[in-house]
TIDRENVO-341175 format. One record per atom (N, C-alpha, C): residue number from 1; residue in three letters; atom name; x, y, z. Coordinates in nm, 3 decimals. Layout:
BEGIN
SITE/NUM/ALA/CA/X/Y/Z
...
end
This chain:
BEGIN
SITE/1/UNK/N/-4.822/6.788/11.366
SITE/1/UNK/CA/-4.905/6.822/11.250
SITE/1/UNK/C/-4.971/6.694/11.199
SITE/2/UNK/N/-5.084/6.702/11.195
SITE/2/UNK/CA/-5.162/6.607/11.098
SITE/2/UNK/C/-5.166/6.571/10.963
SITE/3/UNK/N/-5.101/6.532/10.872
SITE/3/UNK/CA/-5.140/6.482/10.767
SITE/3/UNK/C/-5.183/6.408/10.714
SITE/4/UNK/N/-5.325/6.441/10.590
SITE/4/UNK/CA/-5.372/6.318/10.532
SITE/4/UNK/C/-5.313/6.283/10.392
SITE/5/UNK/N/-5.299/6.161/10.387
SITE/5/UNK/CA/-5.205/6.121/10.286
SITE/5/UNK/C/-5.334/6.125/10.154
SITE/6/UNK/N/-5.442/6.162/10.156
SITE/6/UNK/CA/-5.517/6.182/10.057
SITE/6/UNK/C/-5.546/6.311/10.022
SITE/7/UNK/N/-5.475/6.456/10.075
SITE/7/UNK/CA/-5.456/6.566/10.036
SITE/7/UNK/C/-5.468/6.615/9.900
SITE/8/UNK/N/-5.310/6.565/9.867
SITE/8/UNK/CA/-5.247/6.586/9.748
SITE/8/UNK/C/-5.339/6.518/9.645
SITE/9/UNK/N/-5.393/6.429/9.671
SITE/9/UNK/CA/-5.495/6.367/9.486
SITE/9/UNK/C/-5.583/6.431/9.513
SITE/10/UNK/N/-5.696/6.525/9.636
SITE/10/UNK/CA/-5.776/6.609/9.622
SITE/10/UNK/C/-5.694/6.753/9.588
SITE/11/UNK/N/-5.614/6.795/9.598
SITE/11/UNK/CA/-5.534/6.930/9.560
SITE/11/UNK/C/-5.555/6.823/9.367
SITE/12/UNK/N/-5.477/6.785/9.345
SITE/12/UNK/CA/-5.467/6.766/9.178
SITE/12/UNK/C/-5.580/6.756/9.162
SITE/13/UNK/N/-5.694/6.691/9.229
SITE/13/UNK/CA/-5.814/6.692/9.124
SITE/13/UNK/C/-5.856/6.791/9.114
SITE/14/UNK/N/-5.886/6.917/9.199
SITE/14/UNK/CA/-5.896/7.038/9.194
SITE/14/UNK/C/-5.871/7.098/9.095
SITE/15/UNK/N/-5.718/7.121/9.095
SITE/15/UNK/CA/-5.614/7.189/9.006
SITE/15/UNK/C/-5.671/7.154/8.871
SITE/16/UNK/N/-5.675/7.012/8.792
SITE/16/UNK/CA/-5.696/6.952/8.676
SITE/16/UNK/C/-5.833/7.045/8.671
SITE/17/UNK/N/-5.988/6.974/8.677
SITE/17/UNK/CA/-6.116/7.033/8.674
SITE/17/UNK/C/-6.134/7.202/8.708
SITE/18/UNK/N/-6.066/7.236/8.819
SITE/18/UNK/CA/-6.085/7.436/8.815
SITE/18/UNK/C/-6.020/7.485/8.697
SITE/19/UNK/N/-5.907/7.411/8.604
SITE/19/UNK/CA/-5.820/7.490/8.482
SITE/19/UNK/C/-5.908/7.430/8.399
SITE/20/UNK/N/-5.984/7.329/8.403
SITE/20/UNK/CA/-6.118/7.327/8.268
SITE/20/UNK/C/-6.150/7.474/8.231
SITE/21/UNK/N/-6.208/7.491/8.329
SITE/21/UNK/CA/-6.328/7.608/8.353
SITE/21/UNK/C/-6.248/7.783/8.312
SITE/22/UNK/N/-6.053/7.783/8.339
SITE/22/UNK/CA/-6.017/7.843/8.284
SITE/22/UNK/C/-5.988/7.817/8.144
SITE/23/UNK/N/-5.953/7.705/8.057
SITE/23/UNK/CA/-5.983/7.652/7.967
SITE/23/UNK/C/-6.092/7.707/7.884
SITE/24/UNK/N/-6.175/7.722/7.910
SITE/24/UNK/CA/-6.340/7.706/7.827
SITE/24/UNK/C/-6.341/7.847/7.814
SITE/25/UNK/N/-6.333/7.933/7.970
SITE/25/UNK/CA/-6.350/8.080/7.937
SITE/25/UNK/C/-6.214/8.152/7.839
SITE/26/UNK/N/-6.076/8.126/7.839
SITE/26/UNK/CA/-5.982/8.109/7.720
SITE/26/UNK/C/-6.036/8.110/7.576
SITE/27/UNK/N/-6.125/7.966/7.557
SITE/27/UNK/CA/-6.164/7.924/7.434
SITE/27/UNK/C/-6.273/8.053/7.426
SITE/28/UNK/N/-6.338/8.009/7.505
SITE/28/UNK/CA/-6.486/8.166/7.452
SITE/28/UNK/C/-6.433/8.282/7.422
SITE/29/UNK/N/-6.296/8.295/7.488
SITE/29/UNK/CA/-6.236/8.445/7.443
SITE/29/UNK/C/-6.188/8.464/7.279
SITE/30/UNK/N/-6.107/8.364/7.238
SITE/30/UNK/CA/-6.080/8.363/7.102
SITE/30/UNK/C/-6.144/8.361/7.035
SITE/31/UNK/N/-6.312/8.311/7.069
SITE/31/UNK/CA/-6.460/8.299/6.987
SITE/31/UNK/C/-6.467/8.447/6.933
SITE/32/UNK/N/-6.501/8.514/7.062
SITE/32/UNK/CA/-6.535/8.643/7.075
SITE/32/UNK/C/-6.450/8.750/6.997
SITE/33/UNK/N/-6.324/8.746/7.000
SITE/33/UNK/CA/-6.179/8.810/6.917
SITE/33/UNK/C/-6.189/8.791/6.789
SITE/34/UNK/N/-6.234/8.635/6.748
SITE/34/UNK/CA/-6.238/8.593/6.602
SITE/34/UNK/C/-6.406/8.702/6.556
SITE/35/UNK/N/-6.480/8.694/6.620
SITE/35/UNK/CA/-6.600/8.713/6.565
SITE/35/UNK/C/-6.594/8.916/6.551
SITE/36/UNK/N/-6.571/8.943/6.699
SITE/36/UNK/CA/-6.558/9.095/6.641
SITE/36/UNK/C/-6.446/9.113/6.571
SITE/37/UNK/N/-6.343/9.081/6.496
SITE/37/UNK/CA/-6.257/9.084/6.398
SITE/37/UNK/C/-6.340/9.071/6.270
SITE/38/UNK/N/-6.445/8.950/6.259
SITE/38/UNK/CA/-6.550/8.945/6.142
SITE/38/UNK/C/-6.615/9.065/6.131
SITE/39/UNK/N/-6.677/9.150/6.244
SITE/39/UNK/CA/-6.754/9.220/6.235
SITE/39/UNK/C/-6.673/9.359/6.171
SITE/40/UNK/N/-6.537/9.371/6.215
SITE/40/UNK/CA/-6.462/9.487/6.184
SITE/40/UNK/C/-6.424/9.501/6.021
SITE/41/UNK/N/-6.375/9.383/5.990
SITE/41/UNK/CA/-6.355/9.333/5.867
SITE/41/UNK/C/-6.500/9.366/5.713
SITE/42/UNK/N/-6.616/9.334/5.786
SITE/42/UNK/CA/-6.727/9.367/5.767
SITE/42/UNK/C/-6.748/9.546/5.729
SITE/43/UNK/N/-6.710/9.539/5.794
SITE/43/UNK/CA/-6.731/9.711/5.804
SITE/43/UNK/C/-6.617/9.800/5.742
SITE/44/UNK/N/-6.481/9.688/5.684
SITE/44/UNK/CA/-6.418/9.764/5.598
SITE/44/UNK/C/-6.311/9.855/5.666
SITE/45/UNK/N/-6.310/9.780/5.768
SITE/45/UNK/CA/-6.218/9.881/5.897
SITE/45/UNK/C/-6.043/9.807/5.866
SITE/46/UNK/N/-6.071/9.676/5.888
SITE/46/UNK/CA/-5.902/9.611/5.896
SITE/46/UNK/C/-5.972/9.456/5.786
SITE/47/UNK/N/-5.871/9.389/5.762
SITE/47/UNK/CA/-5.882/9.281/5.678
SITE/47/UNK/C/-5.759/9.192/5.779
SITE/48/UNK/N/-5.892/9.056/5.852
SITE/48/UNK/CA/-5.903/8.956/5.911
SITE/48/UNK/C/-5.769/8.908/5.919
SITE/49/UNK/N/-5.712/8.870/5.727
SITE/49/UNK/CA/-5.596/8.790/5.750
SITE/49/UNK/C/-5.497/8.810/5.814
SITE/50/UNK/N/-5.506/8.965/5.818
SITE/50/UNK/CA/-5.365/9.029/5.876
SITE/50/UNK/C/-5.320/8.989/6.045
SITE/51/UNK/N/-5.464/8.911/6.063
SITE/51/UNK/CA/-5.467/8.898/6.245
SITE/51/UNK/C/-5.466/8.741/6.254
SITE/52/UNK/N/-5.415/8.669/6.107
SITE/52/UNK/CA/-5.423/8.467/6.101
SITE/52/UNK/C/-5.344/8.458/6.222
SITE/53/UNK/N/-5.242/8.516/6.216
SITE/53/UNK/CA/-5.096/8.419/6.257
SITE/53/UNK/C/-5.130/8.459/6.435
SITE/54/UNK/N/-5.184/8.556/6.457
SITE/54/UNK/CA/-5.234/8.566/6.597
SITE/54/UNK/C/-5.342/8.460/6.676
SITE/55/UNK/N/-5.411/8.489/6.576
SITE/55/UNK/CA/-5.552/8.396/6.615
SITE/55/UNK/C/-5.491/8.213/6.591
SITE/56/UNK/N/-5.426/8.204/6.496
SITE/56/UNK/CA/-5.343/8.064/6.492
SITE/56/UNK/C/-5.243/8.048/6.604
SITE/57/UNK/N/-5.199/8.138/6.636
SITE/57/UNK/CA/-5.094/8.079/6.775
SITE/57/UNK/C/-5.183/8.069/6.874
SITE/58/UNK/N/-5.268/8.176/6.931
SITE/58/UNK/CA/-5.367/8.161/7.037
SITE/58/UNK/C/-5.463/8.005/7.015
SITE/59/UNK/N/-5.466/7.979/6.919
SITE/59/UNK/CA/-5.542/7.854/6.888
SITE/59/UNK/C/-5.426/7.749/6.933
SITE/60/UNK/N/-5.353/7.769/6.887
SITE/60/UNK/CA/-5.208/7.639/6.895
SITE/60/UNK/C/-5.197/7.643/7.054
SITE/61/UNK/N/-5.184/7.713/7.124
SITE/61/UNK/CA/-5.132/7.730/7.296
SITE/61/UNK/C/-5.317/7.666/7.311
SITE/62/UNK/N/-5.396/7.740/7.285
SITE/62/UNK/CA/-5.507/7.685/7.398
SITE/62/UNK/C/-5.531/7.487/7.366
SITE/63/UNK/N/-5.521/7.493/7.205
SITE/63/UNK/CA/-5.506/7.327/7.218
SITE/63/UNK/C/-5.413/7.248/7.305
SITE/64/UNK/N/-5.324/7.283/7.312
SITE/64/UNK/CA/-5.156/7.269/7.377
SITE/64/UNK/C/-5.225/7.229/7.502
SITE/65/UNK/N/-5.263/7.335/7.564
SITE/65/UNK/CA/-5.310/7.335/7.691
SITE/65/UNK/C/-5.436/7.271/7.714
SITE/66/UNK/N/-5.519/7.224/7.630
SITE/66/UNK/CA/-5.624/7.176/7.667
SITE/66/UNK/C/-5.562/6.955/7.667
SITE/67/UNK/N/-5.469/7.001/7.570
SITE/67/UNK/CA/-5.402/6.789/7.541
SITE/67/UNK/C/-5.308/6.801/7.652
SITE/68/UNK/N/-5.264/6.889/7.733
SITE/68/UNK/CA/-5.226/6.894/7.882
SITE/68/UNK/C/-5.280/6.870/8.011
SITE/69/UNK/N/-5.411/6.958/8.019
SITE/69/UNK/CA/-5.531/6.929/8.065
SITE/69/UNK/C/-5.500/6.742/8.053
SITE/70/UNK/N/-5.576/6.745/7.924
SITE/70/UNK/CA/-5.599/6.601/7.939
SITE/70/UNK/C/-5.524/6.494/7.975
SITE/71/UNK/N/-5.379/6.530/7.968
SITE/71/UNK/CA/-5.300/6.433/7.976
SITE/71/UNK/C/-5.286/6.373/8.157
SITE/72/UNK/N/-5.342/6.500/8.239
SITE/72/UNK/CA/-5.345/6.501/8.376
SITE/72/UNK/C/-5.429/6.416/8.468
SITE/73/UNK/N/-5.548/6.467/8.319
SITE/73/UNK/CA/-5.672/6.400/8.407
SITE/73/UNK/C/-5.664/6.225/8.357
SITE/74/UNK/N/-5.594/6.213/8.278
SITE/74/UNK/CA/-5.584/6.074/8.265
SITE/74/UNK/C/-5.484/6.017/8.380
SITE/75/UNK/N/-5.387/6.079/8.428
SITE/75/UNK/CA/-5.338/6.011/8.570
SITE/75/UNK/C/-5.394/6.000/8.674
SITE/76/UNK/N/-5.452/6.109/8.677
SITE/76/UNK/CA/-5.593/6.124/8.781
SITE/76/UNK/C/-5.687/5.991/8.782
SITE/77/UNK/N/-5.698/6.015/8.610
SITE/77/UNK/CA/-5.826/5.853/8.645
SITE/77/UNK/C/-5.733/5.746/8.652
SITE/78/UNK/N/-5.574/5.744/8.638
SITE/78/UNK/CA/-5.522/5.646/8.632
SITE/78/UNK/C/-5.497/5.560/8.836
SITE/79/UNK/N/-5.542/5.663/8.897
SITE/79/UNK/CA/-5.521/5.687/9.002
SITE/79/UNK/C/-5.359/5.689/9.058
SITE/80/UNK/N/-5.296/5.785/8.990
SITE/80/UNK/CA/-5.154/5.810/9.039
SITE/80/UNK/C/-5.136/5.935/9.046
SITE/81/UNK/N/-5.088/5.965/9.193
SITE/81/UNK/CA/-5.068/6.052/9.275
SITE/81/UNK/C/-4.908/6.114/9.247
SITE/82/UNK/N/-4.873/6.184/9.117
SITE/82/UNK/CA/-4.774/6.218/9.089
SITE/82/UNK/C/-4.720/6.361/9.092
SITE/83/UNK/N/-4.591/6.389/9.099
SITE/83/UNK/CA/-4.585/6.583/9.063
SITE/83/UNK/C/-4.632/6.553/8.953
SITE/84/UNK/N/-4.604/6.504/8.858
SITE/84/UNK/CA/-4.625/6.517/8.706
SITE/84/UNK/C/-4.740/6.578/8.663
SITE/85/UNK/N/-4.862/6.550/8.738
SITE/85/UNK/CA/-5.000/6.553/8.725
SITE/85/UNK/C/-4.969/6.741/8.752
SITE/86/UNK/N/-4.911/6.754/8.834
SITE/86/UNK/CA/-4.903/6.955/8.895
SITE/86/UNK/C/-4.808/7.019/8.749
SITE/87/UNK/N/-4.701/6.943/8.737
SITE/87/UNK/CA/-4.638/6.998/8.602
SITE/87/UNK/C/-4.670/7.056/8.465
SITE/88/UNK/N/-4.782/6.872/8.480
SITE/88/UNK/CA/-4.892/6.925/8.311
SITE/88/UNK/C/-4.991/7.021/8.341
SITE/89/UNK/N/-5.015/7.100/8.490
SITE/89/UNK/CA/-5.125/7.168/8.500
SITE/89/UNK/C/-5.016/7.311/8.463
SITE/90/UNK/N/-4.905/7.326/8.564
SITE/90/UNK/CA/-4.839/7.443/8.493
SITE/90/UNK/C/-4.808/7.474/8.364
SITE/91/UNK/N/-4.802/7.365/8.292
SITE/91/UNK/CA/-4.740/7.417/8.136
SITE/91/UNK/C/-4.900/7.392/8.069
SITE/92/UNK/N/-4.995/7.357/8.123
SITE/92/UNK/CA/-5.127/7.437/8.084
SITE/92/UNK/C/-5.161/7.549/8.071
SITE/93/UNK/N/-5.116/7.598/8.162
SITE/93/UNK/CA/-5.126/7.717/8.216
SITE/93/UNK/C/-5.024/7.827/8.174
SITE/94/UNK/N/-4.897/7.768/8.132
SITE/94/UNK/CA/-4.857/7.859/8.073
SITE/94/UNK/C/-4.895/7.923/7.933
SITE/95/UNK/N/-4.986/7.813/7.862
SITE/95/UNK/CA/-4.974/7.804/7.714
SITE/95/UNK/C/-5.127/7.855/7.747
SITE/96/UNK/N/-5.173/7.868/7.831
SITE/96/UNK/CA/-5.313/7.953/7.862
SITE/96/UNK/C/-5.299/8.122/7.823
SITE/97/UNK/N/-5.170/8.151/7.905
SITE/97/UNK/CA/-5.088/8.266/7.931
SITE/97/UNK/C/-5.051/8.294/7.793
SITE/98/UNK/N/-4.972/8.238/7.733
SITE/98/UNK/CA/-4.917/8.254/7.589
SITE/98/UNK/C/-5.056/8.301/7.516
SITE/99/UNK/N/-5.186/8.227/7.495
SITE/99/UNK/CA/-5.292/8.267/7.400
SITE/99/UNK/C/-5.310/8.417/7.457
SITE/100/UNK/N/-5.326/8.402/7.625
SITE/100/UNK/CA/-5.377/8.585/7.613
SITE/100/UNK/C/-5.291/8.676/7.584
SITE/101/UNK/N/-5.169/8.625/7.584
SITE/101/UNK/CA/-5.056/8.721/7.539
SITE/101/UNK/C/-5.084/8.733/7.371
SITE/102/UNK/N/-5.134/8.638/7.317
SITE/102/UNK/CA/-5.185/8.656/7.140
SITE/102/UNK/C/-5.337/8.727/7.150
SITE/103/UNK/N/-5.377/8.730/7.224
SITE/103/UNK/CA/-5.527/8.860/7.253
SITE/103/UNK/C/-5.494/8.969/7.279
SITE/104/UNK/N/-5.372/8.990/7.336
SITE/104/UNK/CA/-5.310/9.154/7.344
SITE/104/UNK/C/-5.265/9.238/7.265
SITE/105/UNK/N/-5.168/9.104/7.193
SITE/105/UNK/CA/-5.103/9.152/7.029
SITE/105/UNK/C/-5.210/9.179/6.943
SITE/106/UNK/N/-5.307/9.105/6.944
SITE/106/UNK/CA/-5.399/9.112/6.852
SITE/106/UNK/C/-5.474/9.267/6.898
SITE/107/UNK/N/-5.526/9.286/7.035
SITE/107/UNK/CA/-5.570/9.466/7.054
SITE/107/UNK/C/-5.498/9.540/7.053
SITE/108/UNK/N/-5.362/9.523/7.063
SITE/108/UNK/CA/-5.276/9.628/7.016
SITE/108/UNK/C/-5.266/9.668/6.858
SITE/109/UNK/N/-5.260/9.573/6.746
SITE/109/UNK/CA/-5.270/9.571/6.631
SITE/109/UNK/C/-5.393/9.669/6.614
SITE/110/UNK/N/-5.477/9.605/6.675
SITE/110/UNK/CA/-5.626/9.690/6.618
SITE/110/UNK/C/-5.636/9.830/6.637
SITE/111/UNK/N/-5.572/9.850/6.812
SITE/111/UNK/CA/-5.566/9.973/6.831
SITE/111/UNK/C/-5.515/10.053/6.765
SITE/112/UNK/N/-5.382/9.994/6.702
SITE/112/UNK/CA/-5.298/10.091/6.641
SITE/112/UNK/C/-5.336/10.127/6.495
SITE/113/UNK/N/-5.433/10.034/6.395
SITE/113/UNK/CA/-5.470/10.014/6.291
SITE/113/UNK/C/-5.583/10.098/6.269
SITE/114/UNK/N/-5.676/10.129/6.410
SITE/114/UNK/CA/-5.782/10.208/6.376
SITE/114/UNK/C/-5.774/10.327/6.477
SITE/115/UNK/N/-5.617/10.340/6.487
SITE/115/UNK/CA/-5.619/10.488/6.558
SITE/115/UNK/C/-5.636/10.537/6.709
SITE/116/UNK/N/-5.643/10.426/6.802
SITE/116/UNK/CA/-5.737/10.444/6.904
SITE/116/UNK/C/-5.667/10.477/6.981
end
């Protein structure tokens, strides 16, 4: 078998920069959750606050995960070829997981609040 010993820092750089991009679409999701919550609220349907502590944890995990993110890509530029660098991408990723698990709670609430 052939191996190149420069694999693994192209696998992490990957890993780090492709979980941006899940990152960002994450963040646009809570945009979107916060804003039609405004719009519902608006309309006298449910009242916003009742959905803080959701929209605040989903906020808390995607930051989490984004100073994870970062903490990776700084080994990356540090040029060290570590597990560590794969570790901070999993517990990115988990706390990615955790926010959409606070986007579910949050459509379940709604569903159940306006009957659906």
């Amino acid at each position: 078998a052939v191996y190149n010993r420069d694999v693994p820092s192209v696998l992490n750089f990957l890993m780090v920069f492709n979980e941006q991009k899940v990152l960002q679409t994450a963040n646009d999701r809570l945009t979107k959750i916060s804003a039609a919550l405004d719009r519902l609220e608006k309309l006298g349907l449910l009242h916003k606050s009742d959905f803080q502590t959701y929209l605040q944890n989903a906020a808390s995990d995607l930051q989490d995960a984004w100073a994870l993110n970062q903490e990776a890509q700084s080994y990356l530029a540090d040029q060290v070829n570590s597990p560590e660098i794969q570790n901070l991408i999993q517990e990115s990723l988990q706390k990615v997981k955790d926010a959409y698990q606070e986007f579910l709670n949050i459509s379940k609430a709604v569903s159940k609040l306006l009957n659906l």
